[in-house]
LUMGULUM-776753 format. One line per field, with one value per residue: residue number from 0; residue in one letter; y, x, z of N, C-alpha, C in turn. Coordinates in nm, 4 decimals, decimal comma. Layout:
N
seq <- [NUM / ...]
type <- [A / ...]
ny <- [Y / ...]
nx <- [X / ...]
nz <- [Z / ...]
cay <- [Y / ...]
cax <- [X / ...]
caz <- [Z / ...]
cy <- [Y / ...]
cx <- [X / ...]
cz <- [Z / ...]
***
This chain:
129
seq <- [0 / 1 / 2 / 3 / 4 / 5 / 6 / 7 / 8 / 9 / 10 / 11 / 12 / 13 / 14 / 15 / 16 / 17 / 18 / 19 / 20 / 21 / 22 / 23 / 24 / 25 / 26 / 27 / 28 / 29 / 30 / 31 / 32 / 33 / 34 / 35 / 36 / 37 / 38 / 39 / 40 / 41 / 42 / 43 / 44 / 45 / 46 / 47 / 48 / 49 / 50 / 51 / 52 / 53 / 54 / 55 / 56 / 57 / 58 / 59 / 60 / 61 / 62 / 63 / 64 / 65 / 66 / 67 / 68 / 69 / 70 / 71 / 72 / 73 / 74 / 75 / 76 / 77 / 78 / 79 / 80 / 81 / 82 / 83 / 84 / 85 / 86 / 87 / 88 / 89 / 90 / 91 / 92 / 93 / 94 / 95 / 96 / 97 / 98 / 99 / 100 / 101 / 102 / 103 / 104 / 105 / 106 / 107 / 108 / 109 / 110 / 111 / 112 / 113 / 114 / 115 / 116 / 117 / 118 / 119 / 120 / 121 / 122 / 123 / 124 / 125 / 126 / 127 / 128]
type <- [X / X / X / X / X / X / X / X / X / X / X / X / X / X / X / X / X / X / X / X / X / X / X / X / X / X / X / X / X / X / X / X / X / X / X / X / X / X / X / X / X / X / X / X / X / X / X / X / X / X / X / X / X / X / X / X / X / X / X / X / X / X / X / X / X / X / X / X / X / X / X / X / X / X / X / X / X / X / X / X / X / X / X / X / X / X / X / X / X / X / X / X / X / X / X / X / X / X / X / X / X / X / X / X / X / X / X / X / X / X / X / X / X / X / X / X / X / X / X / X / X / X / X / X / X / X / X / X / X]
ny <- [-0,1173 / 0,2045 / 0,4471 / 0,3764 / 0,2967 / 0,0156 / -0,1678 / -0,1093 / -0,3592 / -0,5012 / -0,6277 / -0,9835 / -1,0737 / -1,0600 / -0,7984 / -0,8195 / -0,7661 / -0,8266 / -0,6724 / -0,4115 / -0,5164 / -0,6199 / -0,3921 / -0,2074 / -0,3925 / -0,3563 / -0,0265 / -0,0831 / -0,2519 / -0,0471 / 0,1491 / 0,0365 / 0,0004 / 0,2282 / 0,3252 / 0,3778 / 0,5748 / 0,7792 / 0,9922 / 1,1658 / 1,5169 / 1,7194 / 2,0314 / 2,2273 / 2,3070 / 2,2095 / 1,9873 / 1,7170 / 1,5612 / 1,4157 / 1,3773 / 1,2147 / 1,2794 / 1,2822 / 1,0775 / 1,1916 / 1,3086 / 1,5162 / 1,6813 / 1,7142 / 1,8932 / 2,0208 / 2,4452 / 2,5174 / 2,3764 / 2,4451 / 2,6941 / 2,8796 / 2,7811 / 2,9311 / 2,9418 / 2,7097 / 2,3222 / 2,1442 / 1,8572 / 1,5280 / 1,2316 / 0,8964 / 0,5908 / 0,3856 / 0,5432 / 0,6683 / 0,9484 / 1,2991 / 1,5756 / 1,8541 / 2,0887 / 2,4370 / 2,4681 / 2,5919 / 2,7445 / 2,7715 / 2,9369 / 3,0543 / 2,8016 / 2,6487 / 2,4800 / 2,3171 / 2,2929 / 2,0832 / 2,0286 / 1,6803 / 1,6778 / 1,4780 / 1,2278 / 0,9982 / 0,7703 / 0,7953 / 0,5986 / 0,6305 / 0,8737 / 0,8750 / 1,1568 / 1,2294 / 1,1703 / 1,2510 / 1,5092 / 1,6188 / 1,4607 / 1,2051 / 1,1725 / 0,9079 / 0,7650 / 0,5530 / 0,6792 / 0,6942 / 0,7633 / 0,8316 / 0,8699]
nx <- [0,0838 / 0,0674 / 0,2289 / 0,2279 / 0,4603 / 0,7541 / 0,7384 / 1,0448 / 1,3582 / 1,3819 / 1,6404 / 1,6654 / 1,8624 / 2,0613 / 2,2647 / 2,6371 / 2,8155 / 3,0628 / 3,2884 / 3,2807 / 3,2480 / 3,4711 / 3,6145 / 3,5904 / 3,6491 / 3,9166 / 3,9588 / 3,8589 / 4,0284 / 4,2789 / 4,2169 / 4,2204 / 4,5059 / 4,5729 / 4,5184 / 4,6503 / 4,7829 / 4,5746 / 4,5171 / 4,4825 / 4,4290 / 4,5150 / 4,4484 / 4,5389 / 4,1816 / 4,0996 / 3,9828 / 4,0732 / 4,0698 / 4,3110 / 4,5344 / 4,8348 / 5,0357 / 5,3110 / 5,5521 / 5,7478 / 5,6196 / 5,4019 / 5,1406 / 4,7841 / 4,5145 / 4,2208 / 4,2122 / 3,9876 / 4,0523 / 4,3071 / 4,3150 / 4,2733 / 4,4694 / 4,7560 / 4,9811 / 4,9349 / 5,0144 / 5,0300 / 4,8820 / 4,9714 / 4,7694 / 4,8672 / 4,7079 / 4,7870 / 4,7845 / 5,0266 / 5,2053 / 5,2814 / 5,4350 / 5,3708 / 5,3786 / 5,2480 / 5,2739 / 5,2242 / 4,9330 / 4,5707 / 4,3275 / 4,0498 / 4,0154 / 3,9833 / 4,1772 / 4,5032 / 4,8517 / 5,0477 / 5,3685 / 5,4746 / 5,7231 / 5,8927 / 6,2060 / 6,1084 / 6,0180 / 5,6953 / 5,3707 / 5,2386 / 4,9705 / 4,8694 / 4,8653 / 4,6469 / 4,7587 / 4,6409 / 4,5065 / 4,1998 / 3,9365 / 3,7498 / 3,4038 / 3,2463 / 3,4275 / 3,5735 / 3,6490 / 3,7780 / 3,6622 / 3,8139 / 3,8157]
nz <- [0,0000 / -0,0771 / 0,0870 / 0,3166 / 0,5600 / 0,5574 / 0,8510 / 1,0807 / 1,0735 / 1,3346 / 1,5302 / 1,7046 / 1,8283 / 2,1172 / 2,2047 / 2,2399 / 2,5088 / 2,6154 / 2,4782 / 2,6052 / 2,9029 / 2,9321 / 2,8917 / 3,1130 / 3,3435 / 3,2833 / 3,3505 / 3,6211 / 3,7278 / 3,6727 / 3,8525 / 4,0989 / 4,1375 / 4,1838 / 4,3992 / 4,6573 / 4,5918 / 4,6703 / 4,9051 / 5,2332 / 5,3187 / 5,5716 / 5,6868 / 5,9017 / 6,0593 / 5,8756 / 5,6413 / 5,3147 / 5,0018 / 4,8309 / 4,5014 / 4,4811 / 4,2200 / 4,0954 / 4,1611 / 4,2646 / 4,5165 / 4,4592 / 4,4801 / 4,4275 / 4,5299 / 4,6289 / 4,6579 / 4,8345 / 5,0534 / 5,2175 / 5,1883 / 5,3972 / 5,5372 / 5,7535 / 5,9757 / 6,0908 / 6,0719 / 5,7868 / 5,6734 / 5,4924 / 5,4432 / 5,4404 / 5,3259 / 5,4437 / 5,6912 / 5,7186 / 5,7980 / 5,6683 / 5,6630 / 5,4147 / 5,1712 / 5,0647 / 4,7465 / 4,4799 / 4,3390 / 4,2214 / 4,2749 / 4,0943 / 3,9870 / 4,1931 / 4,2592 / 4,3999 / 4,4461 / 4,6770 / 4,8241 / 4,9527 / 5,2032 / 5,2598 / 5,1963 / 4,9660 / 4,7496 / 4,5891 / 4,5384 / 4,2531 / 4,0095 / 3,7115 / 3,4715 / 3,2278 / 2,9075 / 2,7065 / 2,6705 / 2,6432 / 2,8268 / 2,6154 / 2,4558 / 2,6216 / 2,7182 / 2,9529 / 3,2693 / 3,5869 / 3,9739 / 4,2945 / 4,6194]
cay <- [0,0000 / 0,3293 / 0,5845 / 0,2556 / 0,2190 / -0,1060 / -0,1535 / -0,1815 / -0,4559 / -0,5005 / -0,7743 / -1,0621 / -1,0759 / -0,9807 / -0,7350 / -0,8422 / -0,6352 / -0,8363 / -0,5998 / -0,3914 / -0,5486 / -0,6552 / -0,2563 / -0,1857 / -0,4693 / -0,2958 / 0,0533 / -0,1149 / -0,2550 / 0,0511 / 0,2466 / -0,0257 / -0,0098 / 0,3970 / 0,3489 / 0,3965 / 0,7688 / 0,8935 / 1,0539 / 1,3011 / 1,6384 / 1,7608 / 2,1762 / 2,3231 / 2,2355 / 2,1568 / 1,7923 / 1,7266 / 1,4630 / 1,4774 / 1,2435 / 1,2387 / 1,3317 / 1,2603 / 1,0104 / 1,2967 / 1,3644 / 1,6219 / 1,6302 / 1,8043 / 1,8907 / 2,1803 / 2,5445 / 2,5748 / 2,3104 / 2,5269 / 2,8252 / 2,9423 / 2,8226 / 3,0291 / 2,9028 / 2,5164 / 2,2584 / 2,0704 / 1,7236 / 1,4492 / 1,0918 / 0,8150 / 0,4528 / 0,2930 / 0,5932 / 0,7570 / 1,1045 / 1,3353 / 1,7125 / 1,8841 / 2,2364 / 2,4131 / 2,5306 / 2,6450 / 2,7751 / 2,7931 / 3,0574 / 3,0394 / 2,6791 / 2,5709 / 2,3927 / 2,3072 / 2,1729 / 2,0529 / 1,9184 / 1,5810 / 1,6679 / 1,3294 / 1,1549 / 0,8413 / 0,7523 / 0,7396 / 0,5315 / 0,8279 / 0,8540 / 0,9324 / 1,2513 / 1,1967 / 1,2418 / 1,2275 / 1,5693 / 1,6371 / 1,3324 / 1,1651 / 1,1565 / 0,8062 / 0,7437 / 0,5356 / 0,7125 / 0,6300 / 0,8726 / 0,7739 / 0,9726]
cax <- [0,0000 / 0,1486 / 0,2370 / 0,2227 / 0,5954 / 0,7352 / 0,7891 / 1,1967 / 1,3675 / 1,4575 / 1,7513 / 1,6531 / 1,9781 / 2,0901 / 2,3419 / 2,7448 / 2,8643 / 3,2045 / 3,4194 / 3,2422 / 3,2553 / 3,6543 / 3,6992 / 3,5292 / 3,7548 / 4,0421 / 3,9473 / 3,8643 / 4,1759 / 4,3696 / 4,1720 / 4,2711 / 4,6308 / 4,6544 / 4,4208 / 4,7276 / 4,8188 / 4,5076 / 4,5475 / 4,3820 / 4,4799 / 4,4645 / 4,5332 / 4,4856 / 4,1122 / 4,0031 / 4,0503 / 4,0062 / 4,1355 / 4,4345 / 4,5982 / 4,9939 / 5,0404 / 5,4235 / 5,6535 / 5,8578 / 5,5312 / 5,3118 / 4,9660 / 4,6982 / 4,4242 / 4,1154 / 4,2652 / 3,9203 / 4,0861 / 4,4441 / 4,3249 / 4,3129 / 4,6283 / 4,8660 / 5,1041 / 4,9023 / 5,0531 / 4,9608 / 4,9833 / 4,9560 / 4,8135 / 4,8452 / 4,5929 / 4,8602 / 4,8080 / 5,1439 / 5,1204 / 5,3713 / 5,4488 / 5,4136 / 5,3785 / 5,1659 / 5,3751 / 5,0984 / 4,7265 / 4,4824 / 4,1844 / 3,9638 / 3,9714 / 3,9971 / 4,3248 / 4,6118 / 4,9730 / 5,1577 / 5,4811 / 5,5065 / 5,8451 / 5,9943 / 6,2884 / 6,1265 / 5,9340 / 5,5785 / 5,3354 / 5,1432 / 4,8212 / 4,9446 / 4,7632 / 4,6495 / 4,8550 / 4,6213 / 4,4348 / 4,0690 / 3,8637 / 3,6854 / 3,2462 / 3,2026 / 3,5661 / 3,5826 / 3,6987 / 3,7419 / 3,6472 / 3,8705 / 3,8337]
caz <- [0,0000 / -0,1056 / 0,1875 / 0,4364 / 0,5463 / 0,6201 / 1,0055 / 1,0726 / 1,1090 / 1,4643 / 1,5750 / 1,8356 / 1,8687 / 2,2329 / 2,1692 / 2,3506 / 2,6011 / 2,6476 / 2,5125 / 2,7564 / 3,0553 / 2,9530 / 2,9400 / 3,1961 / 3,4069 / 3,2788 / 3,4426 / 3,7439 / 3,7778 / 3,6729 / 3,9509 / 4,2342 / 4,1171 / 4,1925 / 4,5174 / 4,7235 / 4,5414 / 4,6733 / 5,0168 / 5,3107 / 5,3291 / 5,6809 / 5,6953 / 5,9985 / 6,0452 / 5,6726 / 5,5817 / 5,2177 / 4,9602 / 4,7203 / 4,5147 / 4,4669 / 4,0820 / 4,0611 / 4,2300 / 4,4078 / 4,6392 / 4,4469 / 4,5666 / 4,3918 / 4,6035 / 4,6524 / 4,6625 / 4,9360 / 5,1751 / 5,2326 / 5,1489 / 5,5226 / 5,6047 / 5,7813 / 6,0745 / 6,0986 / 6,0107 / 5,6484 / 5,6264 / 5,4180 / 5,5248 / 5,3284 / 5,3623 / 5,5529 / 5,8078 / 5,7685 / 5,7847 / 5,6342 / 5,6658 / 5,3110 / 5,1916 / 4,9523 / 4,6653 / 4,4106 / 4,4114 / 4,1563 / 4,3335 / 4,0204 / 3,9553 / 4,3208 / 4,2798 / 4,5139 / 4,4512 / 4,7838 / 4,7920 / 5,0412 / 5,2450 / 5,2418 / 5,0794 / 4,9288 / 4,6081 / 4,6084 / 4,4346 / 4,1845 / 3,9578 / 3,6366 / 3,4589 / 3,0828 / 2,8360 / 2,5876 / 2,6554 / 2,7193 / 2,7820 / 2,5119 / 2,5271 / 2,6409 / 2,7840 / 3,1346 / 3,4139 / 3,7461 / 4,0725 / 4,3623 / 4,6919]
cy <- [0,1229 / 0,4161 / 0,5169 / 0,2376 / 0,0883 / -0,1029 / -0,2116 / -0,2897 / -0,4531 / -0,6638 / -0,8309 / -1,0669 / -1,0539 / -0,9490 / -0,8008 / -0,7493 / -0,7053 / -0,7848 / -0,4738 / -0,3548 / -0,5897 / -0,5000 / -0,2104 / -0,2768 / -0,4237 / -0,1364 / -0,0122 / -0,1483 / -0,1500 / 0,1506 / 0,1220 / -0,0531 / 0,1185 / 0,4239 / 0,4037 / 0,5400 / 0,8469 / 0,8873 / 1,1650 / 1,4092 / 1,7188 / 1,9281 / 2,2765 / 2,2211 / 2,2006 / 2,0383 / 1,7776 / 1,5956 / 1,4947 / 1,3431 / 1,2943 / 1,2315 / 1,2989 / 1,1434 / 1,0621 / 1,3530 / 1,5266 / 1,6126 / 1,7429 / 1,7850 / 2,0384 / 2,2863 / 2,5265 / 2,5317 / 2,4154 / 2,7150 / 2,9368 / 2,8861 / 2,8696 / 2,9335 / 2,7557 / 2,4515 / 2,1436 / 1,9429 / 1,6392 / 1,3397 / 1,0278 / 0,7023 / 0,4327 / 0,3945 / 0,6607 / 0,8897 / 1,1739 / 1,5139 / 1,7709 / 2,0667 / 2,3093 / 2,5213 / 2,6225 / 2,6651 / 2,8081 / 2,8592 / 2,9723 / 2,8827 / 2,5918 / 2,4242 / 2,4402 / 2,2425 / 2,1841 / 1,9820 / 1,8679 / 1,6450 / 1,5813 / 1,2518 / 1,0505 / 0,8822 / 0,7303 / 0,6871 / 0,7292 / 0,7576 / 0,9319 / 1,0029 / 1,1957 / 1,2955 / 1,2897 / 1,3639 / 1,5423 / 1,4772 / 1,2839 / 1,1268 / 0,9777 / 0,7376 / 0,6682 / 0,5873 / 0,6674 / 0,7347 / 0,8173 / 0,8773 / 1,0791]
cx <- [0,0878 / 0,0454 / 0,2643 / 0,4164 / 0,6249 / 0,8040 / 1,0208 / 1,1979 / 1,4255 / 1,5410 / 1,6735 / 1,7183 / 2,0393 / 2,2465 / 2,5167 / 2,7770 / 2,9832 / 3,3199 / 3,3840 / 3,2845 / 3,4452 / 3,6886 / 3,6614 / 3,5762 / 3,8862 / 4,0554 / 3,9484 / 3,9860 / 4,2738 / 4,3656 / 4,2363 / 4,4507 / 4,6866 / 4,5878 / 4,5316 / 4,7911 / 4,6875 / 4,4849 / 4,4218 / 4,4812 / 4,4527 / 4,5607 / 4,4608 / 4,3428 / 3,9928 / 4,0508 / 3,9656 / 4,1049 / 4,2414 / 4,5048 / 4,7688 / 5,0367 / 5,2300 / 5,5248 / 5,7332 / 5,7840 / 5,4400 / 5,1803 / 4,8571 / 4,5296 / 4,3345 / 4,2046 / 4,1460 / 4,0039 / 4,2010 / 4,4249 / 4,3222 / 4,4042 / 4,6893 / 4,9682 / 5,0312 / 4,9884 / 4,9328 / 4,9988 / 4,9050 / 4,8917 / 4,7731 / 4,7442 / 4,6519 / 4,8597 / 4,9313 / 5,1459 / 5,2996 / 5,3811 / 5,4741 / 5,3592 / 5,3126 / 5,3137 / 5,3522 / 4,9159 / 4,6806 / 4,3577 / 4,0709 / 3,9123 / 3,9860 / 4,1005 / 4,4387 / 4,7235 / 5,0678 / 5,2895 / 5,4881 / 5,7041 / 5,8984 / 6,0861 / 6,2711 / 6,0439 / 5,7707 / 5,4494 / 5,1861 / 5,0392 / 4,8714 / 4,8083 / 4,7727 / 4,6985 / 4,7806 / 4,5098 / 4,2995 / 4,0298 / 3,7636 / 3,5135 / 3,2839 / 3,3116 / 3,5496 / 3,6839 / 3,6651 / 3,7425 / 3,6756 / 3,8793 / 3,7246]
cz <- [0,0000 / 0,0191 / 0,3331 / 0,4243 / 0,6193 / 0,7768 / 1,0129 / 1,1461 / 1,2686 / 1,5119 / 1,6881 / 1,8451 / 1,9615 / 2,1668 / 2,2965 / 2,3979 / 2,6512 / 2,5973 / 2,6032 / 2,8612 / 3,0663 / 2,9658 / 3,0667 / 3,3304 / 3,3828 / 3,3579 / 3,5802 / 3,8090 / 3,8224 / 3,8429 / 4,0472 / 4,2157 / 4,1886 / 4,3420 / 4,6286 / 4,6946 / 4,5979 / 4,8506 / 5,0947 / 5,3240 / 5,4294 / 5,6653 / 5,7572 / 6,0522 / 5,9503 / 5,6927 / 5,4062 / 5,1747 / 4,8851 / 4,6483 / 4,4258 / 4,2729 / 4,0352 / 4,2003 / 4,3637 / 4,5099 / 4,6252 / 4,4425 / 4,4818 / 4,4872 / 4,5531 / 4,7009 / 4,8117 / 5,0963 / 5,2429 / 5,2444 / 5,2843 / 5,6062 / 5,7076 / 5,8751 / 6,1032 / 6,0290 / 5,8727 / 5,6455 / 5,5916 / 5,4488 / 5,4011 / 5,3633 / 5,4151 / 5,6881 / 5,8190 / 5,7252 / 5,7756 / 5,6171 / 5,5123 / 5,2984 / 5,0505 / 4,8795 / 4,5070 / 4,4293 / 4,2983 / 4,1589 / 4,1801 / 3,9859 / 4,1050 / 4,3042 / 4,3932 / 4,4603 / 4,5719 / 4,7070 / 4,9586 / 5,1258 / 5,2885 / 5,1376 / 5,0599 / 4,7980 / 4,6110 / 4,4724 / 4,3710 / 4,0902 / 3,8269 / 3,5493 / 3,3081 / 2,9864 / 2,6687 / 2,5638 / 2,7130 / 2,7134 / 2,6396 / 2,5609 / 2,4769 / 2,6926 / 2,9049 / 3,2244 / 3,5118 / 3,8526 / 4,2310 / 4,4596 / 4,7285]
***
């Protein structure tokens, strides 16, 4: 019958979702690999989160947490509970950023930032903290 269209075809097919759920096992992972880079940020009496961005103990945290400051002490704790004296060394006001530096001589495990630019729509991230 002219003007009658024909109904689409629709798949019975259940659609796979194992590459998916395999990416989606690969974030997960990634995120419980870096769980140990992400830290509390005690300053003064703010407490906020932060997670360690470089090896040598750089912490990016909230500009709000620090931002009243002055003569308190700032410090670091990690999951295992060890708590470490660090110092803020940049501030971001407008974008409510923070960069401490950890004052300790060891290596720490870090959360590495992307190298690949803005995120991509439909990308998995992980939100740790």
């Amino acid at each position: 019958q002219e003007g009658i269209e024909a109904e689409p075809q629709i798949s019975q097919q259940p659609r796979s979702f194992a590459s998916q759920t395999a990416s989606n096992s690969r974030v997960s992972q990634a995120c419980q690999n870096v769980r140990s880079a992400v830290v509390t940020v005690k300053a003064g009496r703010e407490i906020g989160s932060g997670s360690i961005v470089s090896s040598t103990g750089l912490v990016v945290t909230n500009f709000h947490v620090v931002r009243r400051l002055q003569t308190q002490a700032l410090s670091v704790i990690m999951q295992s509970g060890t708590r470490y004296t660090s110092q803020v060394i940049a501030t971001d006001r407008p974008n409510d950023l923070a960069l401490l530096q950890i004052q300790a001589q060891t290596s720490f495990q870090s959360i590495p930032l992307s190298a690949s630019g803005y995120p991509q729509l439909g990308q998995a991230v992980c939100a740790i903290g």
